[in-house]
C-alpha positions in Angstrom: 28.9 -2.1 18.2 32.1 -2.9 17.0 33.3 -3.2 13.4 34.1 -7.2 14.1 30.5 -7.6 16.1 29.2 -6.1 12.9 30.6 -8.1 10.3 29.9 -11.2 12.1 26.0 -10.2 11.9 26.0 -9.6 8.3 27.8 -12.5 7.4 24.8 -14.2 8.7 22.5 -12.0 6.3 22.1 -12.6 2.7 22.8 -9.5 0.4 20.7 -11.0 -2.5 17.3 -10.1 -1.3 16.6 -6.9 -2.9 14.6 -5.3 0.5 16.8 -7.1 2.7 20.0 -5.7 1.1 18.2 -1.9 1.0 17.3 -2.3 4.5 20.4 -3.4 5.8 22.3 -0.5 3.9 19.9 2.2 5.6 20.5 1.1 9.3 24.1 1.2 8.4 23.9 4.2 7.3 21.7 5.7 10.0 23.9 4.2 12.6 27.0 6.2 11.5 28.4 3.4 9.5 30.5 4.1 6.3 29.9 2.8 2.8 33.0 0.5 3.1 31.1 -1.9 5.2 27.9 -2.1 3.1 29.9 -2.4 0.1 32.1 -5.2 0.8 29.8 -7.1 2.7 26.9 -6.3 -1.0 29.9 -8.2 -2.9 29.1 -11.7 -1.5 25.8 -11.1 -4.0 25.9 -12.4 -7.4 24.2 -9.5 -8.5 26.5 -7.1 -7.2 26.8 -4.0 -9.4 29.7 -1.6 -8.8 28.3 1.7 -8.2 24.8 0.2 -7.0 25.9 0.7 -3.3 27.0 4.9 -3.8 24.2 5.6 -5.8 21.7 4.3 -3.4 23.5 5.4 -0.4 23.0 8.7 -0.9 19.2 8.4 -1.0 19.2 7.3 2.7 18.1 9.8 4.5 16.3 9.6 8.4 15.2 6.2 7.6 13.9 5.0 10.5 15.7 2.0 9.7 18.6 1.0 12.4 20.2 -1.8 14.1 17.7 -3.9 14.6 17.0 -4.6 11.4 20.2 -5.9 11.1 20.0 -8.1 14.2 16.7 -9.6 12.9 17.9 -10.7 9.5 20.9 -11.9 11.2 18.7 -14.3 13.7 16.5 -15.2 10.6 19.9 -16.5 8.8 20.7 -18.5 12.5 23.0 -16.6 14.4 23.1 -16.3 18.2 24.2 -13.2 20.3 27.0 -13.9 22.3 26.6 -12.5 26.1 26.3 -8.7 26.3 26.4 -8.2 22.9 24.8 -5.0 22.1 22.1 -4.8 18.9 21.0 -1.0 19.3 23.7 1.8 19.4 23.8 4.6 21.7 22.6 7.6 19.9 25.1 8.9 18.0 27.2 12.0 18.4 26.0 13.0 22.1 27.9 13.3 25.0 27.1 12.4 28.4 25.5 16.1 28.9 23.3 15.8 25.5 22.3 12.3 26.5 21.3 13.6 30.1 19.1 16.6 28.7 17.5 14.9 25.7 16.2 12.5 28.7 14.6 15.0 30.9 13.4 17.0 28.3 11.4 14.1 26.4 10.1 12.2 29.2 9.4 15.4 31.9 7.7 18.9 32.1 9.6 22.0 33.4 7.6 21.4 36.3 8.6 18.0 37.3 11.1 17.3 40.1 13.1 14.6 39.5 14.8 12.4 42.2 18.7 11.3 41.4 20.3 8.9 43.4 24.2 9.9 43.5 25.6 8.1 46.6 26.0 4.4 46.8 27.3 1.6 48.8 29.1 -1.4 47.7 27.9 -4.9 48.9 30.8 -7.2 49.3 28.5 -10.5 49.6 26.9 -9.9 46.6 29.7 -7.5 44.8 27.6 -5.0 43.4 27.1 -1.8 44.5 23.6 -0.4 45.2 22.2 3.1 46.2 22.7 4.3 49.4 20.0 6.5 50.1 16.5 7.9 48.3 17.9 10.6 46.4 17.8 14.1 46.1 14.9 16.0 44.0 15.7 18.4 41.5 13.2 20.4 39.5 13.7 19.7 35.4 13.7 23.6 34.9 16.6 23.9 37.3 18.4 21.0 35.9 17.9 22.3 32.4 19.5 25.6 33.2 22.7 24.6 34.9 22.9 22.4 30.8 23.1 25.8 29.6 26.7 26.4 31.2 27.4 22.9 32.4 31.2 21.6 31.1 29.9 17.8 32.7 27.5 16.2 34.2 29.0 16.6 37.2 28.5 20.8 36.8 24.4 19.9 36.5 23.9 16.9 39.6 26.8 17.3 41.6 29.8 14.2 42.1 28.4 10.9 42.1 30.7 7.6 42.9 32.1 6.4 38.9 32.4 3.0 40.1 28.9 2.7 41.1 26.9 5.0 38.5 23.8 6.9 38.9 20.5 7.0 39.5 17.1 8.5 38.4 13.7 7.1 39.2 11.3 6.5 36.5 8.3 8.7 37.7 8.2 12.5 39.1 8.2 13.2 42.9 7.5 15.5 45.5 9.9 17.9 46.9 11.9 15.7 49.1 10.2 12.7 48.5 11.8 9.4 47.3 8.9 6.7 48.3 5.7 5.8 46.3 3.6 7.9 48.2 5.7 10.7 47.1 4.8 10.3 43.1 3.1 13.2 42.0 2.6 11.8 38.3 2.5 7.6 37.2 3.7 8.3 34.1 6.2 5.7 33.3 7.2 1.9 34.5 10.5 0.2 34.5 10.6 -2.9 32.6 14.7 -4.9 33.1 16.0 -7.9 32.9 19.5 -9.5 34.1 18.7 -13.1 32.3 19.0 -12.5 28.9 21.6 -11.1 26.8 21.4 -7.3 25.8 20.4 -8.4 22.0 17.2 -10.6 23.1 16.5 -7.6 25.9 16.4 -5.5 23.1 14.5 -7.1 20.3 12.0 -8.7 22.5 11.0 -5.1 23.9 11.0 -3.7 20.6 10.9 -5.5 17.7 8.2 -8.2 19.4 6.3 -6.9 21.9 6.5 -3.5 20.8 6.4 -1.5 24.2 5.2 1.7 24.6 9.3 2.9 25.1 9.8 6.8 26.2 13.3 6.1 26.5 15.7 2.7 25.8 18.5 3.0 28.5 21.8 0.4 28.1 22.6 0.4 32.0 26.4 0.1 31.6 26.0 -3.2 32.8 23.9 -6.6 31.9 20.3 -5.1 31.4 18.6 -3.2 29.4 15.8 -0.6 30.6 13.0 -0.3 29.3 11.0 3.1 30.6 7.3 2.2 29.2 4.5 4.5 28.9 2.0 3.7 31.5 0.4 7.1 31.2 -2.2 6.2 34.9 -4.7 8.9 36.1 -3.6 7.1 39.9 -1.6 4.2 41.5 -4.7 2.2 41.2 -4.5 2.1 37.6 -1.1 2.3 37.5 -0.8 -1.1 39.5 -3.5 -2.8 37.1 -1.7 -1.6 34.1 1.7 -2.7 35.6 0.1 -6.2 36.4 -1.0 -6.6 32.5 2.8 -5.2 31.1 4.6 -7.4 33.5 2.4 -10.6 32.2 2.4 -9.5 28.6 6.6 -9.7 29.0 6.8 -13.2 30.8 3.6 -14.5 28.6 6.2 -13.8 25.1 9.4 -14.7 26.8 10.9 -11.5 28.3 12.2 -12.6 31.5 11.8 -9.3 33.6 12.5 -8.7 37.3 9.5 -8.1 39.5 10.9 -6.4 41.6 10.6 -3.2 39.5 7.0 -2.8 39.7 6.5 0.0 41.9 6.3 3.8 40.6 8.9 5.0 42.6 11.1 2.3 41.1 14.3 3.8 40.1 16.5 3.7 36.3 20.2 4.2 35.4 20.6 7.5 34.9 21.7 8.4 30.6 25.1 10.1 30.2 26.3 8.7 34.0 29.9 7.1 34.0 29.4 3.4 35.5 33.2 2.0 35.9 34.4 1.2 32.5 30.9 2.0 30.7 29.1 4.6 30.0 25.0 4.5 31.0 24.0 5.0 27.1 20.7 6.3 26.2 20.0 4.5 23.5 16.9 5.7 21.9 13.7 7.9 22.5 10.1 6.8 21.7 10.5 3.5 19.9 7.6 0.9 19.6 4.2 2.1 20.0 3.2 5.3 20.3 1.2 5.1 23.8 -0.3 2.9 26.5 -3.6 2.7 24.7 -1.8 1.9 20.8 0.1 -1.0 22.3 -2.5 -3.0 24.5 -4.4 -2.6 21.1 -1.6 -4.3 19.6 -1.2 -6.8 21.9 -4.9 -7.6 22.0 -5.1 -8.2 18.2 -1.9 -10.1 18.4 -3.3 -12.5 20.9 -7.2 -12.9 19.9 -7.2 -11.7 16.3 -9.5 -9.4 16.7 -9.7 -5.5 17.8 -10.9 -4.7 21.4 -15.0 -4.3 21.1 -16.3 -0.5 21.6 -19.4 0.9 23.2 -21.2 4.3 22.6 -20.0 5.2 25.9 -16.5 4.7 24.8 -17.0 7.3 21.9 -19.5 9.5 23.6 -16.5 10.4 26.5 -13.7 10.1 23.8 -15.2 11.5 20.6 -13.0 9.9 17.1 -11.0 12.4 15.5 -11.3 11.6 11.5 -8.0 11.2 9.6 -6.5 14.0 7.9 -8.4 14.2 4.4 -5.2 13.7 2.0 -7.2 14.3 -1.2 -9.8 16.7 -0.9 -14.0 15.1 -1.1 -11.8 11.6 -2.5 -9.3 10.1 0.5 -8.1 10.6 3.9 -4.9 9.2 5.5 -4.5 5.4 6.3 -7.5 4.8 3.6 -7.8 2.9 0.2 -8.0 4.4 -3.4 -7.9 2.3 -6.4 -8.0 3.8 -9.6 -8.9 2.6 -13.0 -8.9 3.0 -16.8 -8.8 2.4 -20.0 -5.0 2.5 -21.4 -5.2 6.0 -23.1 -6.0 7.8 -19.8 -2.9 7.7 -18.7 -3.4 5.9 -15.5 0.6 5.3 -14.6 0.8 9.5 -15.7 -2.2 10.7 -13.7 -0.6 9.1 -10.5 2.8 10.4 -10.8 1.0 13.6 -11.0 -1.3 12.7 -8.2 2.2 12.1 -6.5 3.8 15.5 -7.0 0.2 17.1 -5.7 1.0 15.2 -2.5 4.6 15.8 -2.2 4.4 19.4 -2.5 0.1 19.6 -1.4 -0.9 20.4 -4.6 -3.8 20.4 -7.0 -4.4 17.5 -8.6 -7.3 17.2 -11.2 -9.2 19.6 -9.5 -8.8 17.8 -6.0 -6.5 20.0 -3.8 -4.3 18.0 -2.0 -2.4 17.9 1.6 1.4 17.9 1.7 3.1 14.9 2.8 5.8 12.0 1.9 4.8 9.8 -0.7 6.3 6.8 -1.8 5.8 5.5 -5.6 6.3 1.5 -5.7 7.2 1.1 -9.8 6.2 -2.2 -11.1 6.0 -2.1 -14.5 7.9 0.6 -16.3 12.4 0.1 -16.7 14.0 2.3 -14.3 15.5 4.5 -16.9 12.2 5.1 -18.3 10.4 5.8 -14.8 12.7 8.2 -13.9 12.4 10.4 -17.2 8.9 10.2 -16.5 9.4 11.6 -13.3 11.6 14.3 -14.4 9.3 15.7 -17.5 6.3 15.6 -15.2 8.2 17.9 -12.9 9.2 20.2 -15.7 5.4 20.2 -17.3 4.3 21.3 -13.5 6.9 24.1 -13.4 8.8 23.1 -10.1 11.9 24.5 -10.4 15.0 22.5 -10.0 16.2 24.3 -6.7 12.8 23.4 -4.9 13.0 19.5 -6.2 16.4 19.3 -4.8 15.5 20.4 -1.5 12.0 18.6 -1.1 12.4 15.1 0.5 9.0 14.5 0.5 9.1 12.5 -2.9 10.3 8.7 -2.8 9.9 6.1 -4.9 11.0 2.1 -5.9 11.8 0.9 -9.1 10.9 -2.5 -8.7 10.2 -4.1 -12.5 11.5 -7.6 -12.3 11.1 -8.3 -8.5 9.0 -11.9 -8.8 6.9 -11.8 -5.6 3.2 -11.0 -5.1 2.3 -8.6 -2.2 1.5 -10.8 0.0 5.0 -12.0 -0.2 6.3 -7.9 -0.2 3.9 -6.8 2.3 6.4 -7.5 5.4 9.4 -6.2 3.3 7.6 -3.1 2.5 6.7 -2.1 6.2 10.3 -2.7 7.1 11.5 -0.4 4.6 9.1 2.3 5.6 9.2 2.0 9.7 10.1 5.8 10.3 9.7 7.6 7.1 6.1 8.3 7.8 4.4 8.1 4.4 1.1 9.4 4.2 0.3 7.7 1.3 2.0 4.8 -0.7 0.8 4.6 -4.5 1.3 1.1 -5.8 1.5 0.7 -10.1 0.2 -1.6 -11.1 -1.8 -4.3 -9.3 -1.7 -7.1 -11.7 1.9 -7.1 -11.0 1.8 -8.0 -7.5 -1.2 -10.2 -7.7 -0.3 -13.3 -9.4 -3.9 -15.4 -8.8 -6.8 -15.5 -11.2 -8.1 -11.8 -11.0 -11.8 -13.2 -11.2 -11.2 -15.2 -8.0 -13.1 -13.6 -5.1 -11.1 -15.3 -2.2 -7.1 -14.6 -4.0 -8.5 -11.2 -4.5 -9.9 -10.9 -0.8 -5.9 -11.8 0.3 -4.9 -9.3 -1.7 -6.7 -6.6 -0.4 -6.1 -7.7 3.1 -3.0 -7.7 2.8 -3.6 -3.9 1.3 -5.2 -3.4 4.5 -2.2 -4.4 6.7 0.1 -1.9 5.1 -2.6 0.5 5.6 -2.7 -0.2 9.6 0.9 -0.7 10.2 2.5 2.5 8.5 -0.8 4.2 9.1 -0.9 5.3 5.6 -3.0 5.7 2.8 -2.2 3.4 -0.4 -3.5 4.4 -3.6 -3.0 1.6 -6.8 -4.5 1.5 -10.2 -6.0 -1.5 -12.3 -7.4 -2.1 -16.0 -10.9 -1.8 -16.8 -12.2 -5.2 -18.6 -12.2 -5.6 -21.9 -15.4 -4.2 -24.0 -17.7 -1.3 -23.8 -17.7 -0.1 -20.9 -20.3 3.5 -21.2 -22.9 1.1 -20.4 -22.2 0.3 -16.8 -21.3 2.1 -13.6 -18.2 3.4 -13.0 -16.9 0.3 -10.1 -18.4 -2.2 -12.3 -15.9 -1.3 -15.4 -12.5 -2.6 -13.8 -11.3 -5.9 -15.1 -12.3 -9.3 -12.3 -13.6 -10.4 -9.2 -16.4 -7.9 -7.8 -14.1 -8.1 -4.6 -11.7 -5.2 -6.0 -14.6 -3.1 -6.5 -16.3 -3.0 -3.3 -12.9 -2.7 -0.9 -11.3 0.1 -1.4 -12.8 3.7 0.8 -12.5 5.6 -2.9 -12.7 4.3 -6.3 -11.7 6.4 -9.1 -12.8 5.4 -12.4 -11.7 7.0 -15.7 -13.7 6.8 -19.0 -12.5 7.9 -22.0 -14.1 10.2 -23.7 -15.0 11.5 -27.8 -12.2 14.0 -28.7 -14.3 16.0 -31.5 -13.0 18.0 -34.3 -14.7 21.3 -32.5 -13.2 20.9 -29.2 -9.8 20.2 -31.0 -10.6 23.4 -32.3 -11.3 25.3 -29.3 -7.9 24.4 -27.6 -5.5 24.9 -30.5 -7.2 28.7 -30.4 -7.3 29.3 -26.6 -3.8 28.1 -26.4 -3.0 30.4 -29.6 -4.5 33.2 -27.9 -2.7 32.8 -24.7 0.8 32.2 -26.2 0.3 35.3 -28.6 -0.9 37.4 -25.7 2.0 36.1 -23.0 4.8 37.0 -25.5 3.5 40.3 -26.6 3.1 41.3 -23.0 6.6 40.5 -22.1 8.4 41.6 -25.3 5.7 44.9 -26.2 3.5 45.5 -22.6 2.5 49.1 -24.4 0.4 46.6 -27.3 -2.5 47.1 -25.9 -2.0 51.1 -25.8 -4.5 53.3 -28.7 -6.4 50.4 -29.3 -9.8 50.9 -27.5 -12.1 49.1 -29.9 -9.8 46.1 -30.6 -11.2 42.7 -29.7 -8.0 40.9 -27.6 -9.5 37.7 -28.3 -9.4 37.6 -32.2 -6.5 36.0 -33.1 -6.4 37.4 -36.7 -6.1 40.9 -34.8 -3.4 39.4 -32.6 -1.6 37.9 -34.9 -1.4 41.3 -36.9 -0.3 42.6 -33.6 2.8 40.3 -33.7 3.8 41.5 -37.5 4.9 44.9 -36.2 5.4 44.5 -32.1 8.2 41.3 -32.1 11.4 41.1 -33.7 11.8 38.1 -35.7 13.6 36.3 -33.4 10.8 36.5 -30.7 8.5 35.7 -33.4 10.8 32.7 -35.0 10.9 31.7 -30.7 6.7 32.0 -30.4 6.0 29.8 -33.6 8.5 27.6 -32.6 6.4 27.3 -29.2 2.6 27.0 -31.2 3.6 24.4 -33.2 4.3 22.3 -30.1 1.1 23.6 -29.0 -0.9 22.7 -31.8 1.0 19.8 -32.0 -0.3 18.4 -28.5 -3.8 19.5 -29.1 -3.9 16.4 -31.6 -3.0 14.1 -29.1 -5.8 15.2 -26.2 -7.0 12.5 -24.2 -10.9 13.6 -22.5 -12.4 12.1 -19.2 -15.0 11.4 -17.5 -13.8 11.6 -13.8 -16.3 9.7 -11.5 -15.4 8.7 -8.3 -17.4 6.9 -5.3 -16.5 7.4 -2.1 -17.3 6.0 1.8 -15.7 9.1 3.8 -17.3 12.3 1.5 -20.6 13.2 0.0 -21.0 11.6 -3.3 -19.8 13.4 -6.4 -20.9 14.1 -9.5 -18.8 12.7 -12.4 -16.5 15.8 -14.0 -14.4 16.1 -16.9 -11.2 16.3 -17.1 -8.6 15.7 -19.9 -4.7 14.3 -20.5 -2.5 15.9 -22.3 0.7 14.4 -22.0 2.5 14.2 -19.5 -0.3 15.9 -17.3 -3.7 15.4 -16.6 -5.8 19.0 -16.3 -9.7 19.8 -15.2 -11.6 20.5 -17.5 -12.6 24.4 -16.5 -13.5 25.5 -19.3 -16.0 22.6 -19.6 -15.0 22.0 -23.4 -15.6 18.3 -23.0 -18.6 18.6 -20.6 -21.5 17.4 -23.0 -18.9 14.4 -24.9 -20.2 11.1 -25.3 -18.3 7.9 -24.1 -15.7 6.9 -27.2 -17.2 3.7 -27.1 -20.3 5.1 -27.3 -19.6 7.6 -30.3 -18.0 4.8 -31.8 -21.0 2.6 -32.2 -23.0 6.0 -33.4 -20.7 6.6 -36.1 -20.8 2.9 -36.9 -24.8 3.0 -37.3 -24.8 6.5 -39.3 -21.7 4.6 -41.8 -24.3 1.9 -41.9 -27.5 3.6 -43.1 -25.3 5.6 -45.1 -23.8 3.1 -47.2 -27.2 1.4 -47.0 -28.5 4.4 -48.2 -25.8 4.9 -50.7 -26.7 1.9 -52.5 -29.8 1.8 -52.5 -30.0 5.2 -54.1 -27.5 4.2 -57.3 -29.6 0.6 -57.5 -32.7 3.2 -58.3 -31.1 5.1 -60.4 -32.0 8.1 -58.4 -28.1 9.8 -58.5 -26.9 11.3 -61.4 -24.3 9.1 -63.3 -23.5 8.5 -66.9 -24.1 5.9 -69.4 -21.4 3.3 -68.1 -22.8 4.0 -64.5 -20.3 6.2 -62.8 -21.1 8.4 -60.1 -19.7 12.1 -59.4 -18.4 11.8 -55.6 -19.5 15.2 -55.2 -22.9 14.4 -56.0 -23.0 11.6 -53.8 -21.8 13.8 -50.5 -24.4 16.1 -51.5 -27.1 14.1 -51.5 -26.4 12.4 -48.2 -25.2 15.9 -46.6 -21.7 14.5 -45.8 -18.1 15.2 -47.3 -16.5 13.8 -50.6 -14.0 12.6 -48.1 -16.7 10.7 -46.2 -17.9 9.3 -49.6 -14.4 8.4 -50.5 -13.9 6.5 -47.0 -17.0 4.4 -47.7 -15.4 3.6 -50.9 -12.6 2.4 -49.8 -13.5 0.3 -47.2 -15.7 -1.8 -49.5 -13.1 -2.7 -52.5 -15.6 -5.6 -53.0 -18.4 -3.8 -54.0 -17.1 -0.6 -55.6 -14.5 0.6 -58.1 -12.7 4.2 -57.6 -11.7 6.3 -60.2 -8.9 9.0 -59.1 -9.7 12.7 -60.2 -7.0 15.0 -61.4 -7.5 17.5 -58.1 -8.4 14.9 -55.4 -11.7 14.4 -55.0 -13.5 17.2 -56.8 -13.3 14.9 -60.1 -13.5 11.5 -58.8 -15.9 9.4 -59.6 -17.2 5.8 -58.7 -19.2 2.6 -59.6 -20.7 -0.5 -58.1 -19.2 -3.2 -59.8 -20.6 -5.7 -61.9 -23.9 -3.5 -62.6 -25.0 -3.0 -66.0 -28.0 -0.3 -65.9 
């Protein structure tokens, strides 16, 4: 299309709309457009940006996205093709010779013969010109060798008439043969139309009807053809299946010509010269992906419904499952919804979960299969998000060289964009036609769902309209939500999240995670593993003879390790290593345990595990450290009780007189601790979180000379 054609569309086409404007940018893009054009046309917005345009541009990569994206916001806005205006470019950079053997090669088998019509006759009456005899038949092999050292296409099928164009028909034939007996495969049908302009020809067999297309053909003159994938075991079939594609078209307003119906039927030949055009191919496999995808389509399309299925129907054509994408949690084009309390790291544990996807990772335990992920940011400020991004990279150890080159990782930073997802939904299946995600993680849900969270039929529309993401980029989406405010160890894990029941019960895998008691002893136990690993990785590198003359030592005492330092490292390795265990130790304070449970409809069921967060990753717990810890909320209300019949206790006893405590009534805390078997500091917490009810007198060394009274008692 021309630069002027072009400009006319998008001045039809608002640039304000967020999706509308990325969209637009990426079929420019893909169609061999410069920035220029996206950039001027970006400054009608009022929220144009300079640099906004380069910075995004360079993300666009094999899209998907192209012209008719363009042409369909264009026609949403009101504008009109004019006659023979062209939506869909030829694919770009190929000559008549590529065009020619990208076309044989995708739609037939080395063992096909193909017939070309090269001779033709011109029709004075009716001033077109028209084939003048059946053809000649050419095996694909043969044709694809003469390619090799062909200079045009003239050097592969021999001279054809310019004026008139070429020839192929649609379907394989016998040696010789040019009639419909003579079709040795029914493989494709011919779908054309001379009454409607090239842009409605276009749209209508792709964008609406979605056709089964091996190959989109720009004759060179008013039609387009369509070569649909009729995939028949015989011309029986064929013929029924023709019958239903030919109705389907005129039943949604394609105005085809009947005439093309029979297999033998013949195409304008990609790459051919046709007087002042050129036959352009102008793409390969668009729409659905075969015969059988698209009459579902068209089925649910028209009744609502998908087609009904008997046992016959998978007894002859067994179901292959989708590609498990998670490992015993989620396979592709399923549902995960994760959720939490808001110190498990939810938003962290999916970026993570991310990465494991992008480059088929472990995540949590759960080993994962590699494919492209999209991250849809709803909460967190773009500079923020993409930090987080970054240190979770460096905290996995993925070097900077393999991040560059991995395209598997996208995401949208979309904090501020007002809409709920049922309004999104259609704007986020545009944007991801052809960038086959396997799995789109959505953060979070509250975001996008603006209705009353305990109302089962809002939430129901929500998740159906989860669902038709799902089916239409045949992808998985995975999305977290909060658990409800309260204890929570008390119920089971899809009963925690926060509203309607409906959330619960609809996705294929819910992951729930419960925070856990993080006890002085398990704090312990990590700050002197990772001691002992940090200690032990730097004397190997810096003194790998350490362990040399030592046969009795014990490698896992850190005292003798830490001896082992004194004399092995310089002081500048050592200054380096406790630089590196005070960052160490430093985390260990800030450990996050979990309870992992999960419940799935695709795997066995699980038993819960533990796993922890400690920031910015989430890790499984191998060691079982945390195996045996109670629910926080749970240890929480223990403590409570024990403070309880402590103090209880603890007054009780002074009342009776049964501590020691001199003749103004003032109590040793020392004393106190060691009659209820706890710590001076416990008795000095007690105190002082009942200033009502006792007086503290200070010690000179802390608490080893502190004492304490109830007040108001004379005794």
């Amino acid at each position: 299309m021309n630069v002027e054609n072009l400009e006319r569309l998008l001045s039809y086409i608002d640039p304000s709309d967020y999706f509308v404007w990325l969209k637009v940018g990426m079929a420019l893009k893909a169609e061999g457009y410069n920035l220029d054009i996206w950039n001027t046309w970006s400054r009608q917005s009022s929220k144009y940006q300079d640099g906004d345009c380069e910075e995004k541009w360079q993300t666009f990569n094999k899209s998907g996205v192209t012209m008719g994206s363009i042409y369909y916001f264009a026609k949403q806005g009101g504008w009109t093709p004019k006659d023979g205006e062209v939506i869909f470019s030829p694919l770009r950079n190929t000559n008549a010779l590529d065009q020619f053997k990208r076309y044989i090669t995708e739609l037939h088998e080395d063992s096909d013969k193909v017939c070309i019509v090269r001779e033709a006759t011109y029709n004075e009456d009716r001033q077109k010109w028209h084939p003048k005899n059946g053809g000649i038949s050419m095996s694909v092999k043969t044709l694809k060798e003469k390619l090799e050292y062909a200079n045009t296409l003239n050097d592969v099928i021999g001279d054809y008439e310019l004026k008139a164009g070429c020839w192929i028909r649609v379907n394989p034939m016998s040696e010789f043969g040019y009639s419909d007996n003579d079709v040795t495969s029914f493989k494709y049908a011919l779908v054309e139309s001379d009454d409607m302009s090239k842009a409605e020809q276009q749209s209508l067999m792709v964008d609406e009807l979605k056709l089964p297309l091996a190959a989109l053909v720009d004759s060179g003159g008013k039609s387009i053809h369509g070569i649909v994938k009729i995939s028949a075991k015989d011309e029986f079939e064929y013929t029924e299946r023709v019958n239903y594609l030919y109705r389907i078209c005129r039943n949604h307003g394609l105005i085809i010509d009947e005439n093309n119906k029979n297999p033998s039927r013949m195409s304008r030949l990609p790459g051919a010269t046709r007087g002042a055009h050129m036959q352009n191919l102008i793409d390969i496999n668009v729409g659905s992906s075969s015969w059988d995808e698209w009459v579902s389509y068209i089925h649910k399309r028209e009744t609502g419904l998908p087609q009904m299925q008997s046992l016959i129907d998978i007894v002859l054509n067994p179901p292959e499952l989708a590609e498990p994408l998670i490992d015993g949690l989620l396979r592709k084009g399923r549902k995960m919804l994760i959720s939490g309390a808001s110190k498990t790291g939810k938003s962290f544990s999916l970026i993570g979960l991310a990465y494991a996807l992008a480059f088929g990772k472990s995540w949590m335990g759960f080993s994962c299969t590699e494919c492209k992920v999209l991250y849809i940011n709803l909460e967190i400020a773009d500079d923020s998000f993409n930090t987080r991004m970054i240190n979770v990279a460096q905290a996995l150890g993925i070097p900077r060289q393999t991040l560059a080159v991995n395209q598997n990782l996208k995401w949208l930073n979309m904090r501020g964009v007002n809409k709920s997802l049922n309004e999104l939904s259609a704007s986020i299946i545009d944007i991801c036609k052809g960038e086959d995600f396997g799995a789109i993680i959505l953060d979070p849900i509250y975001k996008v769902s603006f209705a009353n969270e305990n109302d089962a039929q809002e939430m129901a529309r929500f998740c159906n309209s989860i669902d038709t993401i799902c089916q239409e980029l045949n992808t998985a989406m995975i999305y977290c939500h909060h658990h409800s405010k309260g204890s929570q160890s008390g119920k089971n894990a899809i009963d925690r999240m926060s509203g309607s029941g409906v959330l619960a019960r609809d996705p294929d895998a819910i992951v729930d995670l419960l925070e856990l008691e993080y006890t002085n002893d398990a704090k312990q136990w990590i700050q002197d593993k990772d001691m002992k690993e940090t200690i032990t990785r730097y004397l190997d590198t810096y003194a790998s003879d350490w362990k040399d003359n030592v046969p009795d030592a014990d490698f896992d005492d850190i005292e003798f390790l830490e001896e082992c330092t004194k004399y092995r490292l310089n002081e500048e390795t050592k200054s380096k290593m406790r630089a590196e265990l005070m960052q160490k130790l430093e985390s260990a304070e800030h450990i996050t345990p979990i309870r992992f449970s999960a419940s799935v409809r695709e795997f066995p069921p699980m038993n819960p595990r533990t796993v922890y967060f400690k920031h910015p990753l989430h890790y499984a717990d191998t060691d079982e450290i945390f195996i045996d810890a109670k629910p926080l909320d749970q240890a929480l209300n223990i403590k409570a009780e024990e403070k309880k019949r402590n103090t209880d206790k603890m007054k009780s006893l002074i009342l009776q007189k049964r501590v020691p405590m001199d003749s103004d009534g003032w109590i040793d805390l020392q004393d106190m601790a060691a009659i209820l078997n706890v710590s001076a500091k416990t008795i000095h917490r007690y105190i002082k979180q009942a200033p009502e009810t006792y007086e503290l007198q200070k010690g000179r060394n802390g608490n080893q000379k502190a004492k304490f009274k109830i007040k108001n008692t004379v005794f």
